[in-house]
C-alpha positions in Angstrom: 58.4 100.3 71.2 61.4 101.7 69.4 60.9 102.5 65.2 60.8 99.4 63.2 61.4 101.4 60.1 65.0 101.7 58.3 66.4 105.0 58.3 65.0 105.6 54.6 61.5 104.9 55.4 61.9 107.2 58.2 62.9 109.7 55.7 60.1 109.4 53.5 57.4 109.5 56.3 59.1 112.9 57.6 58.9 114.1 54.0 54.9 113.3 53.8 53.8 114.8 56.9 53.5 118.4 55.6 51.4 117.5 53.1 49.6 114.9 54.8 48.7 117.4 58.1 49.1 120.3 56.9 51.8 121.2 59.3 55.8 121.2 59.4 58.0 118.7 61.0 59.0 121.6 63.1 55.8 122.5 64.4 55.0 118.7 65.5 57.9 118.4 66.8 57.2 121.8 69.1 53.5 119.8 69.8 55.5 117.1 71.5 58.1 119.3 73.5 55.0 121.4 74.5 52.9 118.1 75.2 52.5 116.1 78.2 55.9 114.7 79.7 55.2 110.9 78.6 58.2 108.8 79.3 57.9 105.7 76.7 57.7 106.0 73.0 54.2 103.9 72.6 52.9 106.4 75.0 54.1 109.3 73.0 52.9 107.3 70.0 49.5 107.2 71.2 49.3 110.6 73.0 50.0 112.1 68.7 47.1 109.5 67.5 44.6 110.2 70.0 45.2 114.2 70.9 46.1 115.2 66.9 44.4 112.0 64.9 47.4 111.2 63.1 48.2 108.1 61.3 50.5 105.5 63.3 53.2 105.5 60.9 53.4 109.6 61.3 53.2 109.5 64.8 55.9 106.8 65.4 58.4 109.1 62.5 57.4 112.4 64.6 58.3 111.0 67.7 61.9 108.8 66.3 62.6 112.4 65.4 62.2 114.0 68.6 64.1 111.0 70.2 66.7 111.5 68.2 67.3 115.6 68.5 66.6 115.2 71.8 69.6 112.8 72.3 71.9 114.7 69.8 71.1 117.8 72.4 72.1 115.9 75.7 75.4 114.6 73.0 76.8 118.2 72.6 
């Protein structure tokens, strides 16, 4: 299930997470690279939830994010 968000709210999640975990965008975003290789978004969704108890919201903007370096990557 792809981001249902607009590209502002996915802003404002990404700017909350540090102070809402306690951690940097970076550093989730290394959690998921170094995490299991889960093909669909829900299950990468899920895996952030369950393994890192993160809100739904956070976990779905962590993982848009990834998605979306990930394809600029493969782009260059």
């Amino acid at each position: 299930m792809p981001p249902v968000f607009s590209e502002e709210t996915h802003r404002n999640l990404l700017a909350r997470i540090p102070h809402c975990t306690g951690r940097e965008v970076s550093e989730w975003l290394r959690t998921v690279e170094d995490g299991p290789a889960l093909l669909r978004f829900d299950e990468k969704v899920s895996w952030l939830r369950s393994e890192h108890d993160l809100a739904h919201g956070h976990a779905k903007a962590i993982i848009h994010e990834y998605d979306l370096r990930r394809a600029a990557r493969k782009l260059r």
